[in-house]
PADREN-299349 format. One record per residue (C-alpha): residue number from 1; y, z, x; residue in three letters; chain. Coordinates in steps of 0.25 Angstrom, whole numbers, padded with zeros to 4 digits, always signed. Each point is the difference from the previous one (the first is absolute). Example, Ala and Ser with C-alpha at 12.3 -4.5 7.8 and 13.67 -1.06 7.14 Angstrom:
<atoms>
+-----+-------+-------+-------+-----+-------+
|   n |     y |     z |     x | res | chain |
+-----+-------+-------+-------+-----+-------+
|   1 | -0018 | +0031 | +0049 | ala |     A |
|   2 | +0014 | -0002 | +0006 | ser |     A |
+-----+-------+-------+-------+-----+-------+
</atoms>
This chain:
<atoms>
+-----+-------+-------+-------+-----+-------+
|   n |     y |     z |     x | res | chain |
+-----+-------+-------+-------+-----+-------+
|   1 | -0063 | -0070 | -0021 | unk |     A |
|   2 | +0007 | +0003 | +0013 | unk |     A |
|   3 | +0003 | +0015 | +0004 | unk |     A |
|   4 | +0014 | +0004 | -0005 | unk |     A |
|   5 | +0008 | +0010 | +0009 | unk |     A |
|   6 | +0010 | +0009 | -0010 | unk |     A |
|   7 | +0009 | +0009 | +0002 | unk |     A |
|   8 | +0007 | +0011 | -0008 | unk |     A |
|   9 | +0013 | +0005 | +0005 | unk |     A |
|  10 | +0012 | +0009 | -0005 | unk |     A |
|  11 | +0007 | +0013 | +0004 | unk |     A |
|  12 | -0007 | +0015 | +0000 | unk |     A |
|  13 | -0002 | +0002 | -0013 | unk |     A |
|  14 | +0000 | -0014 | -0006 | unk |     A |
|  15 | -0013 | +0001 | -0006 | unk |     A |
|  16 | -0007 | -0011 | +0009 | unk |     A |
|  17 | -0012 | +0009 | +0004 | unk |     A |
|  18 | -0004 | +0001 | -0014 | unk |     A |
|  19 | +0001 | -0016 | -0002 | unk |     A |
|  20 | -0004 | -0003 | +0012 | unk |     A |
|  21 | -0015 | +0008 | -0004 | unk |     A |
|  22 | +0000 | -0006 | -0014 | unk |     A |
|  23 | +0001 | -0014 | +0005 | unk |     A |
|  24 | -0010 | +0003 | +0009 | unk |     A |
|  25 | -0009 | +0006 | -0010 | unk |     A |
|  26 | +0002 | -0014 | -0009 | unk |     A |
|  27 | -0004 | -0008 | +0012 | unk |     A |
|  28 | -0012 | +0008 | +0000 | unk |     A |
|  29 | -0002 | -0006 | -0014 | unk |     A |
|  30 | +0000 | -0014 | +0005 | unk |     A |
|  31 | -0011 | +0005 | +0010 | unk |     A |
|  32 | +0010 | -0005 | +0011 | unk |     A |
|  33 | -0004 | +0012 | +0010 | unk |     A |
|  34 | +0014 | +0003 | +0002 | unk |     A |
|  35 | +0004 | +0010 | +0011 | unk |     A |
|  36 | +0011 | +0011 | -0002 | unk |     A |
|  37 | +0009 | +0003 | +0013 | unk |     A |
|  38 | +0011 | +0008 | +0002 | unk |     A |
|  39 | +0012 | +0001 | +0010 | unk |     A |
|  40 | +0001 | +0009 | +0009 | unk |     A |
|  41 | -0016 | -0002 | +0002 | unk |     A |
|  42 | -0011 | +0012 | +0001 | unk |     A |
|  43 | -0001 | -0004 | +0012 | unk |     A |
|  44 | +0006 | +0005 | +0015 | unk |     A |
|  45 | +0014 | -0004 | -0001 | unk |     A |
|  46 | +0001 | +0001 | -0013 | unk |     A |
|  47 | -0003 | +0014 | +0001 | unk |     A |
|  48 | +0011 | +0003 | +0010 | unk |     A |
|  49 | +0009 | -0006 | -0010 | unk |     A |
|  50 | -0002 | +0008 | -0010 | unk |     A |
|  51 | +0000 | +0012 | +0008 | unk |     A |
|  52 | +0015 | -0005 | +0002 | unk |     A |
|  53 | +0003 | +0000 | -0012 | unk |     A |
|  54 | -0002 | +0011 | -0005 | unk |     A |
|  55 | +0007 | +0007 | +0010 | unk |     A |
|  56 | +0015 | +0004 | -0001 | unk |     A |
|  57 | +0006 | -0008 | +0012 | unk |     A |
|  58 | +0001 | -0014 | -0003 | unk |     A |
|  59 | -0006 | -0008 | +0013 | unk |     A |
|  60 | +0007 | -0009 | +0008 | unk |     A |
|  61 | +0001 | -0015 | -0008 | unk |     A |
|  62 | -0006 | -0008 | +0010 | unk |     A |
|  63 | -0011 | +0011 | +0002 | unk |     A |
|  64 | -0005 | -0001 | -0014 | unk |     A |
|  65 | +0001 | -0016 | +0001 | unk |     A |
|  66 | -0009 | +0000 | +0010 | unk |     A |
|  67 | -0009 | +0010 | -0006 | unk |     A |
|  68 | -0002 | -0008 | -0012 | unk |     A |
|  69 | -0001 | -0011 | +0008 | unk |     A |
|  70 | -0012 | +0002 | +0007 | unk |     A |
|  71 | -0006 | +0006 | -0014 | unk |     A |
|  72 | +0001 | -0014 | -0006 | unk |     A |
|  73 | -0005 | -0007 | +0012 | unk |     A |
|  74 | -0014 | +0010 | -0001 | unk |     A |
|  75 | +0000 | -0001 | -0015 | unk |     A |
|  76 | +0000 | -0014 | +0001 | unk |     A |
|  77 | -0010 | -0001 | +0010 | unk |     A |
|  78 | -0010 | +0009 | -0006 | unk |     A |
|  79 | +0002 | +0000 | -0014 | unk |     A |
|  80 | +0010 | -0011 | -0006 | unk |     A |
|  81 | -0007 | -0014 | +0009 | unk |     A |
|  82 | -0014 | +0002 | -0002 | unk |     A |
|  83 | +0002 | +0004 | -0015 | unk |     A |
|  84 | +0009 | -0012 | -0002 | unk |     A |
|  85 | -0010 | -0008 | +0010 | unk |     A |
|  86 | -0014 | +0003 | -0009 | unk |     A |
|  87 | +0007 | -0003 | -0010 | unk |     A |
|  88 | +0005 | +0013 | -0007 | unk |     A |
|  89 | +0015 | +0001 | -0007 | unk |     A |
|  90 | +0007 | +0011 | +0005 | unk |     A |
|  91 | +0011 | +0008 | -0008 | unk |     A |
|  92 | +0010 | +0007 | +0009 | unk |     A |
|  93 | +0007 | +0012 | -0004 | unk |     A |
|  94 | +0013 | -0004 | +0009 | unk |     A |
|  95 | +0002 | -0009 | +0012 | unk |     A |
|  96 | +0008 | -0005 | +0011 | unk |     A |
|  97 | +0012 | -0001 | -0012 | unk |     A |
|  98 | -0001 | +0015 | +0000 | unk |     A |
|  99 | +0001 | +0000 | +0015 | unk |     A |
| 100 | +0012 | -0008 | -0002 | unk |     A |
| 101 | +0008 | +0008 | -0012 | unk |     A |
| 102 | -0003 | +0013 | +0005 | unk |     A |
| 103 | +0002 | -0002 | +0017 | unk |     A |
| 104 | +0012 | -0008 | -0006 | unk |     A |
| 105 | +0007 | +0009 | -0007 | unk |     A |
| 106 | -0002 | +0011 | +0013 | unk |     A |
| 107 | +0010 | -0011 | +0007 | unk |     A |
| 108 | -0008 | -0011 | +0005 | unk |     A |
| 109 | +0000 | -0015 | -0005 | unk |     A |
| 110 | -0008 | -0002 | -0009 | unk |     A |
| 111 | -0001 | -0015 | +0003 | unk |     A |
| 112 | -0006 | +0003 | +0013 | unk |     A |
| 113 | -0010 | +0009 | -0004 | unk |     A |
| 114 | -0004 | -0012 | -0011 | unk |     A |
| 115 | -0001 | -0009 | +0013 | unk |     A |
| 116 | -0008 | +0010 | +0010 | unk |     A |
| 117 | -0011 | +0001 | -0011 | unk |     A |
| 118 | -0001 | -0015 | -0001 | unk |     A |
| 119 | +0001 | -0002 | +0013 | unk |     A |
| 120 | -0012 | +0009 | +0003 | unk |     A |
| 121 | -0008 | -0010 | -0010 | unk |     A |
| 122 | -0004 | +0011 | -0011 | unk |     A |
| 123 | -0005 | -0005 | -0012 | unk |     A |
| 124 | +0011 | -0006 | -0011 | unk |     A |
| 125 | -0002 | +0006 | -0013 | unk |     A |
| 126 | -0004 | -0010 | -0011 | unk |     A |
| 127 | +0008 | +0007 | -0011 | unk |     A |
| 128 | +0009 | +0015 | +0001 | unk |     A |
| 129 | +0003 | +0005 | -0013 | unk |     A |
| 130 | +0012 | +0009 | +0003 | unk |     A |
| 131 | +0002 | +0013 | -0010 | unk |     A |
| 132 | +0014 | +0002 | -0001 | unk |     A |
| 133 | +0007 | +0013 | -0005 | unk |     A |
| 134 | +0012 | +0007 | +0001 | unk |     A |
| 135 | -0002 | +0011 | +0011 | unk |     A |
| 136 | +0005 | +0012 | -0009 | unk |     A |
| 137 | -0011 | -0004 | -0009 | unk |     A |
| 138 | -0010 | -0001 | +0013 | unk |     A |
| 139 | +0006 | +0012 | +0005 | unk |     A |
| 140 | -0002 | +0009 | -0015 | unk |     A |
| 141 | -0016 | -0007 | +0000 | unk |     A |
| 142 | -0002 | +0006 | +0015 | unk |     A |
| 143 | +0005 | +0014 | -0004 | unk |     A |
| 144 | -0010 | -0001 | -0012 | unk |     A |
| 145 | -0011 | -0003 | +0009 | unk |     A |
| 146 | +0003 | +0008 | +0010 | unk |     A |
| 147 | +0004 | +0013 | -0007 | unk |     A |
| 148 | +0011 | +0005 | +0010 | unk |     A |
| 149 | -0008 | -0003 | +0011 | unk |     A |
| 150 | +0006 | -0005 | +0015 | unk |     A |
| 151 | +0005 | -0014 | -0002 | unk |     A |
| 152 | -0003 | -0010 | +0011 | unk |     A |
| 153 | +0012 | -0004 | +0008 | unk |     A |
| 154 | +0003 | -0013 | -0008 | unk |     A |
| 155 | +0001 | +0006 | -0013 | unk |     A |
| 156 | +0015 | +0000 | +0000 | unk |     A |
| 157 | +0008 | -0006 | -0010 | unk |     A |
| 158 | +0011 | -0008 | +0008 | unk |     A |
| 159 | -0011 | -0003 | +0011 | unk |     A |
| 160 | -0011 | -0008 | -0012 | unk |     A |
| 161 | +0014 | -0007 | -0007 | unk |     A |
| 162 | +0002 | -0007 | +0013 | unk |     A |
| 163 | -0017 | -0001 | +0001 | unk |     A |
| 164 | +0000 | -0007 | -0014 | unk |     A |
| 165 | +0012 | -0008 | +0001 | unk |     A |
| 166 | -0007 | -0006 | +0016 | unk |     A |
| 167 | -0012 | -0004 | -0009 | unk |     A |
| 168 | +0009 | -0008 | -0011 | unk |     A |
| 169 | +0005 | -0005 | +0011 | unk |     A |
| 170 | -0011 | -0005 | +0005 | unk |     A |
| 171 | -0009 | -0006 | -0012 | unk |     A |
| 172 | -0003 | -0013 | +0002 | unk |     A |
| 173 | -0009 | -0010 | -0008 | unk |     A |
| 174 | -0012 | +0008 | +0004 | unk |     A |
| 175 | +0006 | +0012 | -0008 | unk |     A |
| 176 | +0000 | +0004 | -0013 | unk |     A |
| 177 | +0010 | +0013 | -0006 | unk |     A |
| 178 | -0005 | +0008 | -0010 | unk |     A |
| 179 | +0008 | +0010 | -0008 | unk |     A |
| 180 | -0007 | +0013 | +0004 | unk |     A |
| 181 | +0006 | +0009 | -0010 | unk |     A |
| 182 | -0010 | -0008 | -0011 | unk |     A |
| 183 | -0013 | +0008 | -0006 | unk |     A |
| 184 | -0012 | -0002 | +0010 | unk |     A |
| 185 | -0007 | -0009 | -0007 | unk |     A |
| 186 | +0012 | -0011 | -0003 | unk |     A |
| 187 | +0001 | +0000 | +0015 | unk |     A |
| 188 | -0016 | -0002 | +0002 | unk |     A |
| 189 | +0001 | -0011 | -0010 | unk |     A |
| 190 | +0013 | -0007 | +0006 | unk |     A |
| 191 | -0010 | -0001 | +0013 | unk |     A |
| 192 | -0012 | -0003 | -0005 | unk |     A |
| 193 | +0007 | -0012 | -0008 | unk |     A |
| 194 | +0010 | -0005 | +0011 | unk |     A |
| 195 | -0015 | +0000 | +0010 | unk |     A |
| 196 | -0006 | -0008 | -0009 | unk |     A |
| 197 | +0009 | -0009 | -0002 | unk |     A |
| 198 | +0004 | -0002 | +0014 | unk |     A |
| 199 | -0015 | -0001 | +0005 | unk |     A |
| 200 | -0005 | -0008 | -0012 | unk |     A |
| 201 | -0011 | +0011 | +0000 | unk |     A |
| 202 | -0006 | -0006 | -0013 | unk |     A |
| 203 | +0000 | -0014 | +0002 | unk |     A |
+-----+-------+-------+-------+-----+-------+
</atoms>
C-alpha cells in the first residue's frame, strides 16, 4: 500500500489533537509505521511561533505568514518528504488550511495563502478530516484544560467564528467535516470507517 498523507484540522479546542493521536495509534495496529507531526513544528521557526503566541500583542499578519511559512517548508524538508518517501504515512495535527483560516481571519486572503503553499510545492494531503465545533464550545473545553491559565492570542470568540467559517469555506473533495461536539470514540470511529472505505484498506 502506498504511504498516505492525513491530516487533522479544526479551531483551538476542537478535539483534533486527541484524534489526530488515536488515528495515529490505529495505523500502528495495521503496522504502517505511521509518523505523528504537528504545526507549528518543534523545530526553529516553529518555536519563534509559538513564542508569538503566547504573547499579548498580536504580530504583524504578513510577519506570522512568513513565519509559518518557512516552518512548513523545513518541516517538509526534514520530516514530512522523507517519511512520505520511505514509505511512512504521516498524520498531520494542522496544515496549510490552518495557515489559511487563521492568517485569513487576521485580514489576508485566504485564497492566496492556499495558493503560496501550492506554489512552493508542499506535499498535498491525501485526506483532512476537519473537526468542527462551535467556538463557545471550543472556547468552554479550553478553559477546562487550561484552568484559568493565559490564553494564546487566537483564542478569541469572534476571531475562531471567522477561523471556522474560512475552513467550511474552504473544504473540498479532499475534506471531510465531522461534528465535534460527538463522544470521542463516535468521532474515532466515523474516521476510522471513512479511511477504510476510502483507501480500501481491506481489500
Amino acid at each position: 500500500m502506498s504511504p498516505l498523507f492525513i491530516v487533522f484540522e479544526g479551531i483551538d479546542g476542537s478535539g483534533k489533537s486527541t484524534q489526530a493521536r488515536m488515528f495515529h495509534a490505529y495505523l500502528r495496529s495495521l503496522h504502517m509505521d505511521p509518523v505523528l507531526l504537528m504545526e507549528p513544528s518543534p523545530g526553529e521557526w516553529g518555536k519563534k511561533i509559538r513564542t508569538l503566541l503566547s504573547g499579548s500583542v498580536v504580530p504583524p499578519v504578513e510577519e506570522m505568514l512568513e513565519l509559518f511559512l518557512r516552518d512548513r517548508e523545513d518541516d517538509s524538508r526534514r520530516n514530512i518528504i522523507p517519511a512520505l518517501d520511505s514509505k511512512k504515512s504521516v498524520v498531520m495535527d494542522r496544515y496549510f488550511h490552518s495557515n489559511a483560516a487563521y492568517q485569513g481571519a487576521m485580514g489576508l486572503e485566504a485564497d492566496r495563502i492556499l495558493s503560496e503553499n501550492r506554489r512552493r510545492s508542499f506535499p498535498e494531503p491525501d485526506r483532512v478530516y476537519f473537526i468542527d465545533v462551535p467556538p463557545v464550545t471550543a472556547l468552554r473545553r479550553i478553559s477546562e484544560r487550561n484552568k484559568g491559565e493565559h490564553r494564546d492570542i487566537f483564542e478569541k470568540r469572534a476571531f475562531l467564528e471567522k477561523v471556522r467559517e474560512i475552513f467550511l469555506a474552504m473544504a473540498d473533495d479532499s475534506f471531510l467535516i465531522i461534528d465535534g461536539e460527538k463522544p470521542e470514540h463516535e468521532i474515532h470511529t466515523m474516521i476510522i470507517e471513512d479511511f477504510q472505505n476510502r483507501f480500501d484498506i481491506f481489500a
